[in-house]
PDBQT receptor file of N, H, CA, C and O in Angstrom, charges set to zero:
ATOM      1  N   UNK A   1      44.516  22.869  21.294  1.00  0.00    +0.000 N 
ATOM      2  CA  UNK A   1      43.215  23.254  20.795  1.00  0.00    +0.000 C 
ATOM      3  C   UNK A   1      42.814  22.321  19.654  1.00  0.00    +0.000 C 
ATOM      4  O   UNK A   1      43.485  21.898  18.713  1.00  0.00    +0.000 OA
ATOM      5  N   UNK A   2      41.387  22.089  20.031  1.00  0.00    +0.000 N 
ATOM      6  H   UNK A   2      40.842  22.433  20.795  1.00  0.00    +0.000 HD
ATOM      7  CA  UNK A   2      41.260  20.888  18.541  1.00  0.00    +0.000 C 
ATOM      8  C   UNK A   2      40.393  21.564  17.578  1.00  0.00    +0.000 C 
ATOM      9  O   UNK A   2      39.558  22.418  17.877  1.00  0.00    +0.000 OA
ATOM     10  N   UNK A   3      40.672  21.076  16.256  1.00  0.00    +0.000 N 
ATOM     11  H   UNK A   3      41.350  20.382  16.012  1.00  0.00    +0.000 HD
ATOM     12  CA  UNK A   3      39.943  22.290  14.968  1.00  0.00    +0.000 C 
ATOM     13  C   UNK A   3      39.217  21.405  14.708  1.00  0.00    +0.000 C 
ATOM     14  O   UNK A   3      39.659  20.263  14.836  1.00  0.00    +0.000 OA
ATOM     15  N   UNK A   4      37.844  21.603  14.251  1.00  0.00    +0.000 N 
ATOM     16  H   UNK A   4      37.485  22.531  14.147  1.00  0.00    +0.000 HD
ATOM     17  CA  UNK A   4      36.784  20.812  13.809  1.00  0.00    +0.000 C 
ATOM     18  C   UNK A   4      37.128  20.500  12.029  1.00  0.00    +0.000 C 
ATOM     19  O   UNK A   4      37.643  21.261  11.211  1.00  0.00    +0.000 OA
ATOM     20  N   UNK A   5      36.655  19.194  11.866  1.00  0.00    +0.000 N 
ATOM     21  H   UNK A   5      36.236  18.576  12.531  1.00  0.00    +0.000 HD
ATOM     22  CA  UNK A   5      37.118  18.940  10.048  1.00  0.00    +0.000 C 
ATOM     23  C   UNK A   5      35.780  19.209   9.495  1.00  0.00    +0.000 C 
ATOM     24  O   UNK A   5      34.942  18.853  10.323  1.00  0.00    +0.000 OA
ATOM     25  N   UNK A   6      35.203  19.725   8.360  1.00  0.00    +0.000 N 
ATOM     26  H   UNK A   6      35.884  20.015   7.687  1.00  0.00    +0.000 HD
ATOM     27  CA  UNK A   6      34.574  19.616   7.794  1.00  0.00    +0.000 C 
ATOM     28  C   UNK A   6      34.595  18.871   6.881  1.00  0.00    +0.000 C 
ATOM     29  O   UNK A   6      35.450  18.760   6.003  1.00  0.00    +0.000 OA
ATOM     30  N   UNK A   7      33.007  17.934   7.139  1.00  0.00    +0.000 N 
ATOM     31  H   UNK A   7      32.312  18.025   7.852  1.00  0.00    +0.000 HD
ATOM     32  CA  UNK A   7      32.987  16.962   5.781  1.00  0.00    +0.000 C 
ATOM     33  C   UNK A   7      32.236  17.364   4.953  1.00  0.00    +0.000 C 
ATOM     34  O   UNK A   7      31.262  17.995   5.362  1.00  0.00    +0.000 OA
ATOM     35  N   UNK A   8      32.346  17.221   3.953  1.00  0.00    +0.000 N 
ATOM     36  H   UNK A   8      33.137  16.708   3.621  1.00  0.00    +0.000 HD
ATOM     37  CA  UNK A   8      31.289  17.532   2.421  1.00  0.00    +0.000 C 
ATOM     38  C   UNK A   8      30.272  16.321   2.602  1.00  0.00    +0.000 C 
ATOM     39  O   UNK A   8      30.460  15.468   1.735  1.00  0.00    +0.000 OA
ATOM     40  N   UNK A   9      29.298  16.024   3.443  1.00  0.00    +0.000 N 
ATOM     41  H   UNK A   9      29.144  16.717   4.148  1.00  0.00    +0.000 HD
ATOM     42  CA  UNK A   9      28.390  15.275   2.387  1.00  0.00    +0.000 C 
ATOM     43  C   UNK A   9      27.873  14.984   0.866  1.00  0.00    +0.000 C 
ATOM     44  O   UNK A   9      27.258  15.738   0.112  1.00  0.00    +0.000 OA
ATOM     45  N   UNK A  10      28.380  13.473   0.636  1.00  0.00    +0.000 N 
ATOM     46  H   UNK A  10      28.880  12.860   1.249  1.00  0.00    +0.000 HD
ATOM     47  CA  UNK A  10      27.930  12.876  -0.448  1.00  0.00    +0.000 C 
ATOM     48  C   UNK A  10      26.374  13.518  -0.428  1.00  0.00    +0.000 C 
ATOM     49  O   UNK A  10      25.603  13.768   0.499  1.00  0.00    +0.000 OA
ATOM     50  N   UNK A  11      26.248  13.708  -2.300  1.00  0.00    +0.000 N 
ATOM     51  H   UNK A  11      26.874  13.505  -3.053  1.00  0.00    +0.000 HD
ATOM     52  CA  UNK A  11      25.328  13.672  -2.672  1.00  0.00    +0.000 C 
ATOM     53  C   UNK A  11      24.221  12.805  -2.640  1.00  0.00    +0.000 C 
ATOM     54  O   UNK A  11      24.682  11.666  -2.716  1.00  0.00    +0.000 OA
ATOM     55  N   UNK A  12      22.905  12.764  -2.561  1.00  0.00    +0.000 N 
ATOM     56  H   UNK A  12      22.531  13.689  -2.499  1.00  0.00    +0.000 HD
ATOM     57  CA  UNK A  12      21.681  12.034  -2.226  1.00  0.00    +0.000 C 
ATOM     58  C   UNK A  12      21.950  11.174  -4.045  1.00  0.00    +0.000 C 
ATOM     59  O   UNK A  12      22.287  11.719  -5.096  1.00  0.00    +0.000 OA
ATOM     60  N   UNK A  13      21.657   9.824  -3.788  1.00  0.00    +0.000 N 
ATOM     61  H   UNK A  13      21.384   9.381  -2.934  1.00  0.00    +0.000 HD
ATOM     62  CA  UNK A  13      21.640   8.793  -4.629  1.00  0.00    +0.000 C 
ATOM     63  C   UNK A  13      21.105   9.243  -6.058  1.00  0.00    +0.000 C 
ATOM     64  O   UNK A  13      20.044   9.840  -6.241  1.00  0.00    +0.000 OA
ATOM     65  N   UNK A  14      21.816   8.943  -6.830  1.00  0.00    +0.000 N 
ATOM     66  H   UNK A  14      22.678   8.458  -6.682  1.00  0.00    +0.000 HD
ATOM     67  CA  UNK A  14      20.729   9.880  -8.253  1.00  0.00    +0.000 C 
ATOM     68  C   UNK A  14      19.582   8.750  -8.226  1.00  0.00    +0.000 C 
ATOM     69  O   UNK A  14      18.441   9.169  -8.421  1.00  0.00    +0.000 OA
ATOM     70  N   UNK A  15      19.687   7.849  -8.084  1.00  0.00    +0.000 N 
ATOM     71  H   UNK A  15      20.614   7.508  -7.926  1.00  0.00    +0.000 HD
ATOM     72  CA  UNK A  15      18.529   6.705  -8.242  1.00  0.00    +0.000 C 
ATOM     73  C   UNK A  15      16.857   7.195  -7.132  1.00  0.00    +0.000 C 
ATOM     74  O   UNK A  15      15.718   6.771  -7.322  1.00  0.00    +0.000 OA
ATOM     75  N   UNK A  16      17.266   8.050  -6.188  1.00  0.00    +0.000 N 
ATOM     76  H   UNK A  16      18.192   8.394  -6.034  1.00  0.00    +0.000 HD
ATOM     77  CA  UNK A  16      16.205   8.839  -5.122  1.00  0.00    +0.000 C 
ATOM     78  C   UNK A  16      15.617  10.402  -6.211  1.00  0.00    +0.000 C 
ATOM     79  O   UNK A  16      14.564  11.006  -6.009  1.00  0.00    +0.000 OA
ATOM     80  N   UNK A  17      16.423  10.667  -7.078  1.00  0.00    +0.000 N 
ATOM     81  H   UNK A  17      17.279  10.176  -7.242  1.00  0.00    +0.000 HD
ATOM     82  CA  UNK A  17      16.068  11.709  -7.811  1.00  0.00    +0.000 C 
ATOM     83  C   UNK A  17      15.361  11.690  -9.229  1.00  0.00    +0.000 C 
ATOM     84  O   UNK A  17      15.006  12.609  -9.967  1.00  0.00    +0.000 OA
ATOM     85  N   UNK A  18      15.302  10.652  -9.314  1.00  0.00    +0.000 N 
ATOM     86  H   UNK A  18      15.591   9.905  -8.714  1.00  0.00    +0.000 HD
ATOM     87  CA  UNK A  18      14.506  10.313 -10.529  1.00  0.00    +0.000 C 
ATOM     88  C   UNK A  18      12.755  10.608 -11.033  1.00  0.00    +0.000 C 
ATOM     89  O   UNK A  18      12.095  10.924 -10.043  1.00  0.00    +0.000 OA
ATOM     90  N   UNK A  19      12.359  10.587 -11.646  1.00  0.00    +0.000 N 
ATOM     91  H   UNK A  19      12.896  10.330 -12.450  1.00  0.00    +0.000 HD
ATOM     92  CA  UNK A  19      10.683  11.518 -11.757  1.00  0.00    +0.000 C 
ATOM     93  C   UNK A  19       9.642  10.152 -11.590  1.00  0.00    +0.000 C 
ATOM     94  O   UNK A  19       9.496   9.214 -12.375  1.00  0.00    +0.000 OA
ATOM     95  N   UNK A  20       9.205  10.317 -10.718  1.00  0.00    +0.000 N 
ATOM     96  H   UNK A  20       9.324  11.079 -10.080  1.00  0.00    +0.000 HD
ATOM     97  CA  UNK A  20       7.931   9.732 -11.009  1.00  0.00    +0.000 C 
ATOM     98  C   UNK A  20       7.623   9.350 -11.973  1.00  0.00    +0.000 C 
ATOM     99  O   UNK A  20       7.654  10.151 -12.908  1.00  0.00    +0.000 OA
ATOM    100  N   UNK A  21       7.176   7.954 -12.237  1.00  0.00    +0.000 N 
ATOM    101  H   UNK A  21       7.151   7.303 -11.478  1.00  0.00    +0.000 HD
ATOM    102  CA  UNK A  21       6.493   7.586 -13.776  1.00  0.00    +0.000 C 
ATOM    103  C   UNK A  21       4.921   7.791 -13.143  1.00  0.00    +0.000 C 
ATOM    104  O   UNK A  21       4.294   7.485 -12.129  1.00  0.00    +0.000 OA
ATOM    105  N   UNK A  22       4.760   8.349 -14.130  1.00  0.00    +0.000 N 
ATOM    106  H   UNK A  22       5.270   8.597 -14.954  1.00  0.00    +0.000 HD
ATOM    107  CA  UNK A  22       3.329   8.701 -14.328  1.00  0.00    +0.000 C 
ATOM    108  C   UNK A  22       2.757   8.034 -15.904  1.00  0.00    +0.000 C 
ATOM    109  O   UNK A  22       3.031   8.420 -17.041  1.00  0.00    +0.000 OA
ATOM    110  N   UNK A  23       2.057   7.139 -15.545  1.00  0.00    +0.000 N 
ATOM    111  H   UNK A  23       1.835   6.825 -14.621  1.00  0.00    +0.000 HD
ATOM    112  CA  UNK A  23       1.426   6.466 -16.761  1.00  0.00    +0.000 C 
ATOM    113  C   UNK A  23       0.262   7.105 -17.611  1.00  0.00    +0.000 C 
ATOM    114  O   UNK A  23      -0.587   7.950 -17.326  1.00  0.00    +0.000 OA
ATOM    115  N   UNK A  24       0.569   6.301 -18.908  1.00  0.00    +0.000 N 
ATOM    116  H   UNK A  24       1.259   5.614 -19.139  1.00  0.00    +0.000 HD
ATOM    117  CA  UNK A  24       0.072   7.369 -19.938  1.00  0.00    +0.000 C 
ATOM    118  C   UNK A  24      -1.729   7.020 -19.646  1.00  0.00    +0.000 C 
ATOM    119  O   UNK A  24      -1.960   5.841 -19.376  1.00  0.00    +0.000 OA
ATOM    120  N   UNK A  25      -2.762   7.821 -19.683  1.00  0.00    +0.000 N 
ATOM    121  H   UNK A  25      -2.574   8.779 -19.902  1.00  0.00    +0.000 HD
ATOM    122  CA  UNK A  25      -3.671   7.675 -19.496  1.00  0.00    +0.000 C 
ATOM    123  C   UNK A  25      -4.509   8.006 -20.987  1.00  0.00    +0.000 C 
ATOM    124  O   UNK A  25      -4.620   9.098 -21.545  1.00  0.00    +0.000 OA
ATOM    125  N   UNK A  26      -5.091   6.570 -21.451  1.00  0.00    +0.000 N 
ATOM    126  H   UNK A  26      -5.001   5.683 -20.999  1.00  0.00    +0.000 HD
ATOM    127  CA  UNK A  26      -5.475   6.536 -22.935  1.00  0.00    +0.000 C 
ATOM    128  C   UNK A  26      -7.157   7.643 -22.831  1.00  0.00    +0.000 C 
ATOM    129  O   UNK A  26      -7.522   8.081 -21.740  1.00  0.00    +0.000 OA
ATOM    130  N   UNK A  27      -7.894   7.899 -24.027  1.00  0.00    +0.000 N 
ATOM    131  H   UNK A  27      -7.598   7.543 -24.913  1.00  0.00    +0.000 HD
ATOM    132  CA  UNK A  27      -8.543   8.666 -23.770  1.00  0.00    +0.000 C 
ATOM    133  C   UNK A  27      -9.604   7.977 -23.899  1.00  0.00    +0.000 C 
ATOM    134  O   UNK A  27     -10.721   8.429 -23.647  1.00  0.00    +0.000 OA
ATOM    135  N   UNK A  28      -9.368   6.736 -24.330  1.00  0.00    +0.000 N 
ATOM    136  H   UNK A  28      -8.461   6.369 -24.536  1.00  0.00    +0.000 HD
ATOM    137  CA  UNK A  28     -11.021   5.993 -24.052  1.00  0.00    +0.000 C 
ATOM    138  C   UNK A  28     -10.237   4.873 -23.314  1.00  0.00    +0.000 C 
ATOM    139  O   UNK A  28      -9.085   4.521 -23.568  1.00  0.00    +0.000 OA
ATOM    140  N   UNK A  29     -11.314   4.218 -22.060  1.00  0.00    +0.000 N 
ATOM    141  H   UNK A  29     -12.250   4.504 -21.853  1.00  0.00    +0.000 HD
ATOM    142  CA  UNK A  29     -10.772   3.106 -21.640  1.00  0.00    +0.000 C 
ATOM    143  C   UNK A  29     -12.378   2.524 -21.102  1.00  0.00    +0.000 C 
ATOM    144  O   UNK A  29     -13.506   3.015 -21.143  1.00  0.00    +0.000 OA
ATOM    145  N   UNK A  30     -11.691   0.961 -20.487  1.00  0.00    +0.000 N 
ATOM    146  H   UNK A  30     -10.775   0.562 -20.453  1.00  0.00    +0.000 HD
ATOM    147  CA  UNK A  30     -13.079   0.480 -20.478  1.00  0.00    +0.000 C 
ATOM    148  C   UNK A  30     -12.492   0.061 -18.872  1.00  0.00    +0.000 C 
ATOM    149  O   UNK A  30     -11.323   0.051 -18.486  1.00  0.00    +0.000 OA
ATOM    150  N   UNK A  31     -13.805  -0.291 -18.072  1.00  0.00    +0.000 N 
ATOM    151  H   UNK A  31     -14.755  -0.284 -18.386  1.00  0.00    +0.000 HD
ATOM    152  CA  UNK A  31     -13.101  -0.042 -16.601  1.00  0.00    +0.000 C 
ATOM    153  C   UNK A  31     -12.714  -0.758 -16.322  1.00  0.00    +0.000 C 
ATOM    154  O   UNK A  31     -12.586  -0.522 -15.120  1.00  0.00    +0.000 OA
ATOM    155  N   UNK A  32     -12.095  -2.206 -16.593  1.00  0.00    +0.000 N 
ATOM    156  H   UNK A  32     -12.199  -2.397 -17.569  1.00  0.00    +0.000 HD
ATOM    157  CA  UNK A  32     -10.998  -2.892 -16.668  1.00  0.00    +0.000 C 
ATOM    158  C   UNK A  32     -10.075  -1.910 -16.553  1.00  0.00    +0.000 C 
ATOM    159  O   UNK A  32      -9.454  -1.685 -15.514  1.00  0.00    +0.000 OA
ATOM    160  N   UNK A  33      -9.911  -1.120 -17.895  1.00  0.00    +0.000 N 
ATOM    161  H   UNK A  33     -10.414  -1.303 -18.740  1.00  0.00    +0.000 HD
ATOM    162  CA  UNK A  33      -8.951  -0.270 -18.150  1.00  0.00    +0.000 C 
ATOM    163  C   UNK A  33      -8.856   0.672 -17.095  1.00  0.00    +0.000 C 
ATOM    164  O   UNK A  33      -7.682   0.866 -16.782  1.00  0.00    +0.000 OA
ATOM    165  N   UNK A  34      -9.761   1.393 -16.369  1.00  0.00    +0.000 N 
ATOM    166  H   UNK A  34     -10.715   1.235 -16.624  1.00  0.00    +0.000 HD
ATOM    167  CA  UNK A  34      -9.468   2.407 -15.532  1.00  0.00    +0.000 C 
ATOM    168  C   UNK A  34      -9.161   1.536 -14.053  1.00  0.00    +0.000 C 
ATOM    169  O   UNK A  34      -8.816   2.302 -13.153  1.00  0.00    +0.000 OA
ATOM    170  N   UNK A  35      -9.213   0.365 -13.728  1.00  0.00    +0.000 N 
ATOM    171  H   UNK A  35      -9.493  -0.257 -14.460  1.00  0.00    +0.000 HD
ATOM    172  CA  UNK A  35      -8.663  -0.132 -12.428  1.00  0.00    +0.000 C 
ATOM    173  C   UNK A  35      -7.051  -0.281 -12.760  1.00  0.00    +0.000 C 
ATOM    174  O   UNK A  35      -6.129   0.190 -12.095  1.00  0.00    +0.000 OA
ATOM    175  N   UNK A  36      -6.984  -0.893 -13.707  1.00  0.00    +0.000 N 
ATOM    176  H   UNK A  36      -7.733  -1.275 -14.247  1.00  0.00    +0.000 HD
ATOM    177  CA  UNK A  36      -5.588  -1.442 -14.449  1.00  0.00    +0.000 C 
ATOM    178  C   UNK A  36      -5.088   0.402 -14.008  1.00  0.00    +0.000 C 
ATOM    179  O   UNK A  36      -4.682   0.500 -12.850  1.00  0.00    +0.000 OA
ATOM    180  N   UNK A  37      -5.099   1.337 -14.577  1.00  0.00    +0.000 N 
ATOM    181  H   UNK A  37      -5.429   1.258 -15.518  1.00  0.00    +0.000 HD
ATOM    182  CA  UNK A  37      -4.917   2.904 -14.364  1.00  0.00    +0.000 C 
ATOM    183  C   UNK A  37      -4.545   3.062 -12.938  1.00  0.00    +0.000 C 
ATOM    184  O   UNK A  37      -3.436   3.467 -12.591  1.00  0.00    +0.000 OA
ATOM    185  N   UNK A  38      -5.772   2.638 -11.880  1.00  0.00    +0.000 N 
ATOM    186  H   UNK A  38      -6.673   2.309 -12.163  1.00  0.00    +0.000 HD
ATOM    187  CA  UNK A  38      -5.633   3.044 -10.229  1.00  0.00    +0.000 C 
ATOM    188  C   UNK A  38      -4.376   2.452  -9.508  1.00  0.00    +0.000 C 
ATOM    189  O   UNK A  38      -3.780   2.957  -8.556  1.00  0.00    +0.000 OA
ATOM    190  N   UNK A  39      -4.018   0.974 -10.322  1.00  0.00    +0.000 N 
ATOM    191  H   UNK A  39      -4.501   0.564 -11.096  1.00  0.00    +0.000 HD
ATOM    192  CA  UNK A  39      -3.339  -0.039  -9.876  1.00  0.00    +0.000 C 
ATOM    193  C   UNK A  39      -1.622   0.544 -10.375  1.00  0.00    +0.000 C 
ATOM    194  O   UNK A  39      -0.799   0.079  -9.586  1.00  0.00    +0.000 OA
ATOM    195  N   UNK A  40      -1.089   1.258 -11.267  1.00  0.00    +0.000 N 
ATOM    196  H   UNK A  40      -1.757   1.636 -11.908  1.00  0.00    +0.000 HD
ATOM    197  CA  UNK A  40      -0.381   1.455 -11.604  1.00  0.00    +0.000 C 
ATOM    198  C   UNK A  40      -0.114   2.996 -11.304  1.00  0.00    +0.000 C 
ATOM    199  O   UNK A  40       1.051   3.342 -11.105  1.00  0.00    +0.000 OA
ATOM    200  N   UNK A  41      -1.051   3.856 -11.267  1.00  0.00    +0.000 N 
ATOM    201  H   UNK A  41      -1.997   3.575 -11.429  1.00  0.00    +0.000 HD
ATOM    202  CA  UNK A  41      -1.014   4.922 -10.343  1.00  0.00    +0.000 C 
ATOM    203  C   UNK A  41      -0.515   4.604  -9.239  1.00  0.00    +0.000 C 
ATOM    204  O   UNK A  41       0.683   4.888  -9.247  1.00  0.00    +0.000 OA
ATOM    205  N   UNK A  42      -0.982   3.950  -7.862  1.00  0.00    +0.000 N 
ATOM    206  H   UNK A  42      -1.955   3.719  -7.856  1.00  0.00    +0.000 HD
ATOM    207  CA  UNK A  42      -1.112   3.416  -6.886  1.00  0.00    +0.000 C 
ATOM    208  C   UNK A  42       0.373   3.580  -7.122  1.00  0.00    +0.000 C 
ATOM    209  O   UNK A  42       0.994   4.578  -6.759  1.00  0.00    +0.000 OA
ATOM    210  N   UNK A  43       0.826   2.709  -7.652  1.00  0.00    +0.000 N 
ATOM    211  H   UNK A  43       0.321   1.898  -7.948  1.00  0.00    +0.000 HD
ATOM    212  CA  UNK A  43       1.972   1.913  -7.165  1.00  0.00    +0.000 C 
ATOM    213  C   UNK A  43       3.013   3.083  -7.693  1.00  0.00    +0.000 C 
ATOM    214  O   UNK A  43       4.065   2.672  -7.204  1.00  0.00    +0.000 OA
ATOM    215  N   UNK A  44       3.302   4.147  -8.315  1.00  0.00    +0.000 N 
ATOM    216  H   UNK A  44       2.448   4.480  -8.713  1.00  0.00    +0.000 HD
ATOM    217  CA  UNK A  44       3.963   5.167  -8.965  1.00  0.00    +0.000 C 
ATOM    218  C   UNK A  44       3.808   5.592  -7.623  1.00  0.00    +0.000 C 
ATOM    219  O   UNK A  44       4.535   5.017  -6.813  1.00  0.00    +0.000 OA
ATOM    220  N   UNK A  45       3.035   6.463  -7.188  1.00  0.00    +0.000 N 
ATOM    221  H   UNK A  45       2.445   6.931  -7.845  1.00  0.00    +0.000 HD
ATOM    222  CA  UNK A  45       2.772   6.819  -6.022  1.00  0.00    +0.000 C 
ATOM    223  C   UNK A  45       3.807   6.234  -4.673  1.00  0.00    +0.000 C 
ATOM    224  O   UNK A  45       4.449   7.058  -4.022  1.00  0.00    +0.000 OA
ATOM    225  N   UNK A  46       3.872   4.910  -4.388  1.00  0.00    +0.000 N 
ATOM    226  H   UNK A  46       3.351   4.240  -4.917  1.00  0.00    +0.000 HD
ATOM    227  CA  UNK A  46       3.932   3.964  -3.425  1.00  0.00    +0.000 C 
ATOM    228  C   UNK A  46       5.516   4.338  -3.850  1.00  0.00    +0.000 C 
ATOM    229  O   UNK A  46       6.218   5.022  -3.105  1.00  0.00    +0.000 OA
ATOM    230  N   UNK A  47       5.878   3.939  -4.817  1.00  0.00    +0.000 N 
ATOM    231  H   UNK A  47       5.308   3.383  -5.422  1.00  0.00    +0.000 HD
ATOM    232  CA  UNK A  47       7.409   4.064  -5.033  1.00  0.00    +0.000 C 
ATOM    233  C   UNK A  47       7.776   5.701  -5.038  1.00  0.00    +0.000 C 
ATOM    234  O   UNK A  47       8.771   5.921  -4.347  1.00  0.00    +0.000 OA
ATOM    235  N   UNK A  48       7.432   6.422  -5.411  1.00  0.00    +0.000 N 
ATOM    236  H   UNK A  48       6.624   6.243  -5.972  1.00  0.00    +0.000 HD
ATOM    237  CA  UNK A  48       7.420   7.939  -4.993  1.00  0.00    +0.000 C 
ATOM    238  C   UNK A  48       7.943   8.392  -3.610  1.00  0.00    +0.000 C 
ATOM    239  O   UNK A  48       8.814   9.189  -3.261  1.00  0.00    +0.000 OA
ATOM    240  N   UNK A  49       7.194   7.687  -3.039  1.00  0.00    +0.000 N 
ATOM    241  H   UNK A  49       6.487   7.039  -3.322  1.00  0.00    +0.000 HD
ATOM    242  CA  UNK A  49       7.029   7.700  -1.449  1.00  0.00    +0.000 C 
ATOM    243  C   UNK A  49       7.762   7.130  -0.809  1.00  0.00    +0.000 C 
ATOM    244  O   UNK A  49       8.021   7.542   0.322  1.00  0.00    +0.000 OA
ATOM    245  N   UNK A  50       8.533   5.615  -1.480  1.00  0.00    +0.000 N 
ATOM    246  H   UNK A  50       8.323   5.280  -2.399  1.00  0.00    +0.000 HD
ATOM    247  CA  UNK A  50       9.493   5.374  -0.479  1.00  0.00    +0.000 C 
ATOM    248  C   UNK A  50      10.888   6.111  -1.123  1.00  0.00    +0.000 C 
ATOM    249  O   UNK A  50      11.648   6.442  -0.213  1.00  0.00    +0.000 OA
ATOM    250  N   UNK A  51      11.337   6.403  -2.305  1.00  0.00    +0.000 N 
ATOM    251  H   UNK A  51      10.720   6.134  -3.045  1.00  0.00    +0.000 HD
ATOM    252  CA  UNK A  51      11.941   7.598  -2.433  1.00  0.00    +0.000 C 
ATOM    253  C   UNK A  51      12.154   9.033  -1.818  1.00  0.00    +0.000 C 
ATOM    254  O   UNK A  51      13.269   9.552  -1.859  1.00  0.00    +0.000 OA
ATOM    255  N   UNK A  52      11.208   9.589  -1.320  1.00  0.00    +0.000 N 
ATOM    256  H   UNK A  52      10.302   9.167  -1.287  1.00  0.00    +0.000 HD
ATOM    257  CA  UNK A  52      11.029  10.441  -0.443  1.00  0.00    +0.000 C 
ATOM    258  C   UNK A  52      11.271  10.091   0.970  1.00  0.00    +0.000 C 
ATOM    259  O   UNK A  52      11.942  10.767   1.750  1.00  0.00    +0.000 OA
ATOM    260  N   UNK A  53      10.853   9.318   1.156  1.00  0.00    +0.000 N 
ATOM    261  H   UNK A  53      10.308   8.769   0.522  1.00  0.00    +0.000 HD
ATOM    262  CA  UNK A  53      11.188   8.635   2.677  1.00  0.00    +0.000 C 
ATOM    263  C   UNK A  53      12.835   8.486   2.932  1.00  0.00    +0.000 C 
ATOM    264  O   UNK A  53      13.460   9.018   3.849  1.00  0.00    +0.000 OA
ATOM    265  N   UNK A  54      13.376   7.619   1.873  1.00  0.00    +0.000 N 
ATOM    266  H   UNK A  54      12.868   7.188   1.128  1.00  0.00    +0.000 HD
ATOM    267  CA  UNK A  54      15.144   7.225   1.893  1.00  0.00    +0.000 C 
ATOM    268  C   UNK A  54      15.583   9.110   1.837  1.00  0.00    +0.000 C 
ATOM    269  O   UNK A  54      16.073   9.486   2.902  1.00  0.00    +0.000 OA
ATOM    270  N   UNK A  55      15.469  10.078   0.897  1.00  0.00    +0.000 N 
ATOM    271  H   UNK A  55      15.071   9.773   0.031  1.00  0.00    +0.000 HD
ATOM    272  CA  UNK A  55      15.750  11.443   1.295  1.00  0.00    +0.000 C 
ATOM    273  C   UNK A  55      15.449  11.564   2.748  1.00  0.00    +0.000 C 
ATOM    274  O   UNK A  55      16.441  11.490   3.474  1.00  0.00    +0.000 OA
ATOM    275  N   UNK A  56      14.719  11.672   3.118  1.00  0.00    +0.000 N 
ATOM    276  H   UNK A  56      13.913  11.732   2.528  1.00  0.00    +0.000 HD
ATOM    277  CA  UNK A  56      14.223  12.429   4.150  1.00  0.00    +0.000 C 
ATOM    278  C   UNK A  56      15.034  11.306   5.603  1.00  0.00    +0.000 C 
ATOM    279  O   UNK A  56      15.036  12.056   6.580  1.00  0.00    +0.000 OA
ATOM    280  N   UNK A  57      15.448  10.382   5.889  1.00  0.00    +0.000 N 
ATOM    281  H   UNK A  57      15.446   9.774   5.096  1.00  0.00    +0.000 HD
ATOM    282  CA  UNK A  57      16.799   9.577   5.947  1.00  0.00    +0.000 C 
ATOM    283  C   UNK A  57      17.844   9.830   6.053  1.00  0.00    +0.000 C 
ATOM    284  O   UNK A  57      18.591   9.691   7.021  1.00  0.00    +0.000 OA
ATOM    285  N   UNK A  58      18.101  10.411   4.635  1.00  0.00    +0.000 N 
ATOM    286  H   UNK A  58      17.494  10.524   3.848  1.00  0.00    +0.000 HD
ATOM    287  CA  UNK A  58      19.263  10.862   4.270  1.00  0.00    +0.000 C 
ATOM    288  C   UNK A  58      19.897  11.985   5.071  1.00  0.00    +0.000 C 
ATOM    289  O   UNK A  58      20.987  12.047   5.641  1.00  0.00    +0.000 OA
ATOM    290  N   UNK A  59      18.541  13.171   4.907  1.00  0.00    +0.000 N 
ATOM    291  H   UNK A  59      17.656  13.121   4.445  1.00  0.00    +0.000 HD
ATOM    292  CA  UNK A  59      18.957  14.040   6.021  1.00  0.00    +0.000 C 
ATOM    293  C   UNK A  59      19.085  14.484   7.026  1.00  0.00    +0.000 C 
ATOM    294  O   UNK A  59      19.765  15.426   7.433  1.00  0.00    +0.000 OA
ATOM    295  N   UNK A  60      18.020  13.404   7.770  1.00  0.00    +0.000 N 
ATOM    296  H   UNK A  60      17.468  12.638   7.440  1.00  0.00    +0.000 HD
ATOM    297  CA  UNK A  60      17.829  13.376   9.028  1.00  0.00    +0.000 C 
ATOM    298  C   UNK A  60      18.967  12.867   9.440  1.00  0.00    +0.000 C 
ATOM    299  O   UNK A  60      19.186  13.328  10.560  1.00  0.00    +0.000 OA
ATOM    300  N   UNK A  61      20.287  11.741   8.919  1.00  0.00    +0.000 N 
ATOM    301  H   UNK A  61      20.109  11.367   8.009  1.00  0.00    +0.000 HD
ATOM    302  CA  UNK A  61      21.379  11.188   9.213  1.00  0.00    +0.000 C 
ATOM    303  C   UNK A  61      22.150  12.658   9.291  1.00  0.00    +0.000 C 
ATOM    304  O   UNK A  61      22.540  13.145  10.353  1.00  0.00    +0.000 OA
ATOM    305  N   UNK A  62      22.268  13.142   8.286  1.00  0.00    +0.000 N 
ATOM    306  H   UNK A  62      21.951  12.747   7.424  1.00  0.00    +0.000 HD
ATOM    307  CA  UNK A  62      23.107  14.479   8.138  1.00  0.00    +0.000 C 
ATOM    308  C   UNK A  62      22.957  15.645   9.261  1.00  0.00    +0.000 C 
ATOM    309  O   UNK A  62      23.861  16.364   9.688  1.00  0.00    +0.000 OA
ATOM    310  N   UNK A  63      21.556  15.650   9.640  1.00  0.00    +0.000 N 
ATOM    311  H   UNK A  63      20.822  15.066   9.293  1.00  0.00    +0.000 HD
ATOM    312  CA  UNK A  63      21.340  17.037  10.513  1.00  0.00    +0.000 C 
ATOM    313  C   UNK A  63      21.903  16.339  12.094  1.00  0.00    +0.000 C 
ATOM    314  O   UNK A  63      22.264  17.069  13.017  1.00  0.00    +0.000 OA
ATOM    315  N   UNK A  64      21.895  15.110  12.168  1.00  0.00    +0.000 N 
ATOM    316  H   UNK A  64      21.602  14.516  11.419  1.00  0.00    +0.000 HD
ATOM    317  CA  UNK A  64      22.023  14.185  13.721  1.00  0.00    +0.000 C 
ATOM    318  C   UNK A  64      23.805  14.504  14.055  1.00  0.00    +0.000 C 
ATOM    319  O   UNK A  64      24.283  14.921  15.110  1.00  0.00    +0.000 OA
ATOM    320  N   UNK A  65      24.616  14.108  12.631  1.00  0.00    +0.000 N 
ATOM    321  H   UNK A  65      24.228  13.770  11.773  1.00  0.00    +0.000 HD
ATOM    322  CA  UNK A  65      25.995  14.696  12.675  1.00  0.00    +0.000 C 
ATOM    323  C   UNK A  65      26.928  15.655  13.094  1.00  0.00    +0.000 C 
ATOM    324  O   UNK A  65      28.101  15.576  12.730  1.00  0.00    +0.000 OA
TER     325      UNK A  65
């Protein structure tokens, strides 16, 4: 009879768990200033997302196992 092993999956990367930078948004800006804002939003966002993506990876590897 064969016994199944259980593995512990490793924990998800602490580097995938990290917070969003969210940039400081001054209270007067000039719209230079507010594209410079969209552009760095944007990209917080963009990296957000491929963070979420490598999770979602992660477990989709795990649930296939």
């Amino acid at each position: 009879m064969r016994e199944a092993i259980k593995v512990k999956n490793p924990p998800i990367p602490a580097n995938l768990l990290i917070d969003c930078v969210v940039p400081e948004i001054p209270e007067q800006m000039t719209f230079g200033d507010s594209v410079q804002l969209n552009v760095a939003l944007l990209l917080s966002i963009e990296n957000c997302n491929g963070q979420l993506d490598a999770i979602r990876q992660i477990e989709a590897q795990r649930a296939s196992q």
